[in-house]
C-alpha positions as CSV (number, residue, x, y, z in Angstrom):
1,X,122.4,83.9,90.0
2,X,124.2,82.0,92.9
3,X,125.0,82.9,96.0
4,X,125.6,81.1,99.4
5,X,124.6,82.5,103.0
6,X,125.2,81.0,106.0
7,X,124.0,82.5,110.0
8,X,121.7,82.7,112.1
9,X,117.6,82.3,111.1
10,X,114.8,83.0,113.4
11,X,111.3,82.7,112.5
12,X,108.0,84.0,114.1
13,X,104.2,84.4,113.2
14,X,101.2,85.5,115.5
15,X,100.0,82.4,115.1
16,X,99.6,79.7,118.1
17,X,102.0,77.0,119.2
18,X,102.8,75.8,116.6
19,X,102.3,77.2,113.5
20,X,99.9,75.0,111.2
21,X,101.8,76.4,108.3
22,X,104.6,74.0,109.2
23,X,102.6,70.4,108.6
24,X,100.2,72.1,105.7
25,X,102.3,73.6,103.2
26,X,101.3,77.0,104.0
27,X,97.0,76.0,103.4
28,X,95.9,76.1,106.8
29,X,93.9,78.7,108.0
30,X,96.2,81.5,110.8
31,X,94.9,80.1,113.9
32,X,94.3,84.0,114.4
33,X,92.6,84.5,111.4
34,X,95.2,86.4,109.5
35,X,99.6,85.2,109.6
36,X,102.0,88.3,110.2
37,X,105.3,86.8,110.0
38,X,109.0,87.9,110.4
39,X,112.0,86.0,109.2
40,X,115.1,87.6,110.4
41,X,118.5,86.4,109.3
42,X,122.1,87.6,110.3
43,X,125.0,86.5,108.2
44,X,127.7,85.6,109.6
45,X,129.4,84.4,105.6
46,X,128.6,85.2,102.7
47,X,128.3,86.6,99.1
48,X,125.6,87.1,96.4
49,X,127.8,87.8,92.9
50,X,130.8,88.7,94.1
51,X,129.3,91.2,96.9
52,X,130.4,89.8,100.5
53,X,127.3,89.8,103.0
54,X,129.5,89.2,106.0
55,X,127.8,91.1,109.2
56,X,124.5,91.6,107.6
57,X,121.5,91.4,108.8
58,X,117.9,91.6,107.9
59,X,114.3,91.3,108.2
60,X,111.5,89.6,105.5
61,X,108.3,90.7,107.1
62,X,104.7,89.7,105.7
63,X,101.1,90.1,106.4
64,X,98.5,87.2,104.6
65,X,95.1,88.0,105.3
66,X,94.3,84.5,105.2
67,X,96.2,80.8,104.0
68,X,99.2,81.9,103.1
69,X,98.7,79.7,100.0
70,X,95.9,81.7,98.5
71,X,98.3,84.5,98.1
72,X,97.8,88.4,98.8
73,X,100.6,88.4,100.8
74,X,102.0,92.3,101.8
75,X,106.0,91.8,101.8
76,X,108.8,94.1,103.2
77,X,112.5,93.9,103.7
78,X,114.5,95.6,106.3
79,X,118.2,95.9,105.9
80,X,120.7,96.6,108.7
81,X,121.7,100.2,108.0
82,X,125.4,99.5,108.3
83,X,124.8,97.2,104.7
84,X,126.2,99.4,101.8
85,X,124.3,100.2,98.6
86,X,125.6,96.7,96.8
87,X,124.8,94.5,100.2
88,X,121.4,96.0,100.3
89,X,120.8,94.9,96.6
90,X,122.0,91.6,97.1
91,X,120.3,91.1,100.3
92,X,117.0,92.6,98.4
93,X,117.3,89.9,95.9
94,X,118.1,86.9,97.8
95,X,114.8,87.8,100.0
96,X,112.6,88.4,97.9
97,X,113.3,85.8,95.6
98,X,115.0,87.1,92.4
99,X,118.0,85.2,92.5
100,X,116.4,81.8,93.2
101,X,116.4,80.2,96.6
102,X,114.0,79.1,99.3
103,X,112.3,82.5,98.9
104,X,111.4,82.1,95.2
105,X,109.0,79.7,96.2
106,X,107.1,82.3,98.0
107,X,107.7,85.2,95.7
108,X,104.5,84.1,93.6
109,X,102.3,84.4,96.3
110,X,103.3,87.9,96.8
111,X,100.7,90.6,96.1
112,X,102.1,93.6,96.9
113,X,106.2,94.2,98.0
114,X,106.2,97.3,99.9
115,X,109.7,98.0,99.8
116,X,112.8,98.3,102.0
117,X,113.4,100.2,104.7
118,X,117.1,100.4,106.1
119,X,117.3,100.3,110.0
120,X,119.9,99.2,112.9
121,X,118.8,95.1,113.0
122,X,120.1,93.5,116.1
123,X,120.5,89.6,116.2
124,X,120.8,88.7,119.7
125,X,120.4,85.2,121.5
126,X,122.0,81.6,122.1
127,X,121.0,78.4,121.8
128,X,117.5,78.2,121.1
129,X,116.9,81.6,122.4
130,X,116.7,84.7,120.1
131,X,115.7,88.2,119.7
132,X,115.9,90.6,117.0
133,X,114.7,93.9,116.2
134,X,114.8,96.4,113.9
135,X,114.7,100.0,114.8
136,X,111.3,100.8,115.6
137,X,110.0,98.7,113.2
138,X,110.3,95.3,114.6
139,X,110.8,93.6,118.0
140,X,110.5,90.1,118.6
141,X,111.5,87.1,120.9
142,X,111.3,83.4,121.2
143,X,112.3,80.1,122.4
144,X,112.6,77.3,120.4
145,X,111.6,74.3,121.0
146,X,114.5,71.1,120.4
147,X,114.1,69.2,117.6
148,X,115.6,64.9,118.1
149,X,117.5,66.0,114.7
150,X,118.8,69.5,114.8
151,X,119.7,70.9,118.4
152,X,120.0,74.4,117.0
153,X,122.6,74.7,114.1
154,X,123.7,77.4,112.3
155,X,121.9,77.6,109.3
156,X,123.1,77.1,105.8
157,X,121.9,78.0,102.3
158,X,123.8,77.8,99.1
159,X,122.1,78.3,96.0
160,X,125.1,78.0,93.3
161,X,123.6,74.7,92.5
């Protein structure tokens, strides 16, 4: 099922600077004992099958009681409320892994998805700084850290390979 996305990302865990996650391919312990995560993403283009994703946003949000590579992992979605019925659908199966992408690699670990809830999502910020919320759901802030490759460029996924 292709489609192609490309926005803004923002990442964030309750974990410590920096996640462990990031250098163990998900097997290190939460430095807080458990991970809650949120990936938020606004598209600025895009289109799963035909169904434009232009202006949408959303959040992934997860809890893993432990290594995130043991699995037991409690998923949600939250789509921006302005997304119509087909954008939600298409933003519901690019996140949770359905239609292939980065997220199918996590959709195995996955114990329980507990749905999608549709609230206002705001994707705020410049640079390295963001902020994103989602109705009373989610609120969260960070600043990045530079990287010598990538000084904070829009992010780019295609999956019609």
């Amino acid at each position: 099922m292709p489609w192609k996305i490309e926005g803004r990302y923002m990442e964030t865990c309750n974990c410590s600077f920096l996640c462990p996650c990031i250098t163990t391919n998900l097997s290190a312990v939460p430095t807080e004992g458990d991970c809650k995560a949120a990936i938020a993403m606004s598209i600025d283009s895009g289109e799963h099958e035909g169904t434009r994703l232009d202006g949408v946003n959303f959040v992934v949000v997860m809890r893993s009681p432990g290594a995130m590579d043991q699995g037991n992992i409690k998923a949600g979605l939250i789509v921006d409320e302005s997304a119509d019925d087909a954008q939600t659908d298409a933003v519901t199966k690019i996140a949770t892994g359905q239609s292939g992408g980065p997220m199918a690699a996590l959709a195995p670990l996955i114990g329980e998805f507990a749905g999608v809830e549709r609230r206002p999502v705001r994707f705020e910020g410049e640079g390295l700084t963001r902020r994103v919320s989602a109705g009373d759901l989610v609120s969260q802030s960070l600043t990045g850290v530079p990287s010598a490759v990538n000084q904070g460029a829009a992010l780019e996924i295609d999956n019609t390979a």
